[in-house]
C-alpha positions in Angstrom: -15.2 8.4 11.0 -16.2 8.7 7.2 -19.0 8.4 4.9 -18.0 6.5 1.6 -19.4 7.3 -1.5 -18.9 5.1 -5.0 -18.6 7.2 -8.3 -18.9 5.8 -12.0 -16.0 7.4 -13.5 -14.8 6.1 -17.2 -16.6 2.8 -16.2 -14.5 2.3 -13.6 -15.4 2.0 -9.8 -13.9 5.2 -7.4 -14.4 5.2 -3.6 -14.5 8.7 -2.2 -14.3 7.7 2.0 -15.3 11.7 2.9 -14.6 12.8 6.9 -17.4 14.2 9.0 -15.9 17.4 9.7 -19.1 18.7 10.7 -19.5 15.7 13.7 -15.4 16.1 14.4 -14.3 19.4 13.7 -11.4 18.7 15.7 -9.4 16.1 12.9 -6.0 17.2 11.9 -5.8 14.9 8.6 -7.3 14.3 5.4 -6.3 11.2 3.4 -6.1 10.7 -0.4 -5.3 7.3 -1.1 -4.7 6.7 -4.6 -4.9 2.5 -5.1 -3.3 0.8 -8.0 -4.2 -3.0 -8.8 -2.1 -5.0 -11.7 -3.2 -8.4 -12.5 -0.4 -10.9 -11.3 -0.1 -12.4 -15.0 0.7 -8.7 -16.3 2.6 -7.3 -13.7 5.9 -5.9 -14.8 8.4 -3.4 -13.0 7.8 -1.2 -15.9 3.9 -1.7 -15.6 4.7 -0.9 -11.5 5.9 2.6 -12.4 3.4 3.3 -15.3 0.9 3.0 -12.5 3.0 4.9 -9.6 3.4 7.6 -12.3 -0.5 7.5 -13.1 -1.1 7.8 -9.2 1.1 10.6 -8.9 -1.0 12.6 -11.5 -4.4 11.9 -10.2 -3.7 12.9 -6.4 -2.5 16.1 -8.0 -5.3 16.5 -10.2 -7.4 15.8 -7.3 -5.9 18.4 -4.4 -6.5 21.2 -6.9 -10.7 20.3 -7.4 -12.7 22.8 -5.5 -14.7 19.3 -4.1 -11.3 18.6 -1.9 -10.4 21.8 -1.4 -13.9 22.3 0.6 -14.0 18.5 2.1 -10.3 19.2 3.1 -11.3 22.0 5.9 -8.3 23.2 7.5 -6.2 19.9 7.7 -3.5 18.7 6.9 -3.1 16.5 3.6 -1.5 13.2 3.3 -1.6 11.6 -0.3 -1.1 8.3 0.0 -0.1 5.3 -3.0 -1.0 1.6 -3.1 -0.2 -0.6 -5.6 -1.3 -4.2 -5.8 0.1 -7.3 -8.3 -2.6 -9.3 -7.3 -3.4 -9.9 -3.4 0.0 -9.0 -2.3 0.9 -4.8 -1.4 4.0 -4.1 -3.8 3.8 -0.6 -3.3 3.2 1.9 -0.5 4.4 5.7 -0.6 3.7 8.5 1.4 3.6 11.3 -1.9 4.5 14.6 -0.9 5.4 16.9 -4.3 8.4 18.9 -4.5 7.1 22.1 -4.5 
C-alpha cells in the first residue's frame, strides 16, 4: 500500500508513492523508481544514455536525503530506471552502485 504525493520541483511534476510503514511494519522493500520520458521525434541512443546517466544521479542523490533515509525504515532498497521514447518502455534497469 502507498500514499502518493505530487511535488513542484523546477516546474516539473515528481510523484513521491510513500509506503505505510506504520499500517505494514512488516514490508521488506522500498522502491525508488526513477522514470525517464523522451519525445519519439527526439529520441536518440545518445539522448537514451544522457537520460540513464541523469537517472543514475538523482536515485543517488535521493538515498542520501534524510526524507528517504526516514521513509526507508529498515528495508531493503531497490532503485529502479524507466525510460520511455514515447508510449513504448525502452529502458528498464535494476541500479545497484558499485560500492
Amino acid at each position: 500500500m502507498v500514499i502518493r504525493i505530487m511535488e513542484k520541483l523546477l516546474n516539473k511534476t515528481s510523484f513521491n508513492m510513500e509506503p505505510f510503514i506504520s499500517k505494514y511494519p512488516d514490508l521488506e522493500y522500498s522502491y525508488l523508481i526513477e522514470l525517464k520520458y523522451i519525445p519519439r521525434g527526439k529520441y536518440t541512443e545518445k539522448s537514451q544514455q544522457e537520460m540513464i546517466q541523469d537517472a543514475k544521479k538523482q536515485l543517488d542523490q535521493y538515498v542520501k536525503s534524510d526524507r528517504i533515509q526516514k521513509r526507508m525504515a529498515g528495508t531493503k532498497l531497490i532503485r529502479i530506471i524507466l525510460v520511455y521514447k514515447g508510449w513504448e518502455l525502452v529502458y528498464c534497469e535494476e541500479y545497484a552502485p558499485q560500492c
